[in-house]
C-alpha distance (Angstrom), angle and dihedral (degrees) to the residues before:
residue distance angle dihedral
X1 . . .
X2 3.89 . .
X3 4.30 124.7 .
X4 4.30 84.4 -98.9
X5 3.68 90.4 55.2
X6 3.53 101.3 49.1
X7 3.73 93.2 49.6
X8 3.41 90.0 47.1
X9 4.16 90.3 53.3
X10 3.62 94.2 37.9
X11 3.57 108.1 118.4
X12 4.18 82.8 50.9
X13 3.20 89.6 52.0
X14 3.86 100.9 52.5
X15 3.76 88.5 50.2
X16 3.33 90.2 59.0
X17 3.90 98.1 42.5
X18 3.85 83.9 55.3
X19 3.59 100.8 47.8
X20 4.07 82.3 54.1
X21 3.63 98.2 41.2
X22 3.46 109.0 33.2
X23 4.14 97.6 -177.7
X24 4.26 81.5 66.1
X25 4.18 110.9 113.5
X26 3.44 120.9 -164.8
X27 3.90 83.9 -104.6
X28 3.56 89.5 64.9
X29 3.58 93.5 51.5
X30 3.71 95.8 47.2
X31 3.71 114.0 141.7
X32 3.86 121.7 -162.0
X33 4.11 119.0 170.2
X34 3.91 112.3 -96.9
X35 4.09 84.0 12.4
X36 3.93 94.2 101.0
X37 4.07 88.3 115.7
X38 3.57 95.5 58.1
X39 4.07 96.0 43.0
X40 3.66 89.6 51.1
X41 3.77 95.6 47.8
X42 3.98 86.6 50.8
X43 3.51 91.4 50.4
X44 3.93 97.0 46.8
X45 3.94 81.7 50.1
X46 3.26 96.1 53.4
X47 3.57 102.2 42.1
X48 3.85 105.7 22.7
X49 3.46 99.1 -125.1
X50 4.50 127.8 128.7
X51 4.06 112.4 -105.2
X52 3.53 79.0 -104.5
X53 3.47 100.9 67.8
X54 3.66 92.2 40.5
X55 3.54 89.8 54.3
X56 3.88 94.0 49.7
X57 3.90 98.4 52.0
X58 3.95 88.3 51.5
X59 3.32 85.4 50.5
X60 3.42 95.1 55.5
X61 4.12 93.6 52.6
């Protein structure tokens, strides 16, 4: 899945990152355009997991 995709599927996607992680807030989750850095530092903050990983399991949705 490529950067235009995911923003494309992101509202999906954060349903499905809450559902999984249910300590995840829409603040969290916020996406803003050329923000990715900052999401996935939130995210590996919040769930103690590399970008990597992150990256992966949204992926995966």
């Amino acid at each position: 899945m490529n950067k235009l995709t995911i923003e494309g599927n992101w509202n999906e996607i954060k349903g499905k990152l809450k559902q999984k992680y249910g300590d995840l807030t829409d603040d969290d989750l916020a996406f803003a355009k050329g923000k990715e850095d900052e999401l996935y530092g939130r995210l590996q903050k919040k769930l103690g997991k590399t970008k990597e990983e992150i990256k992966r399991e949204i992926e995966e949705f």
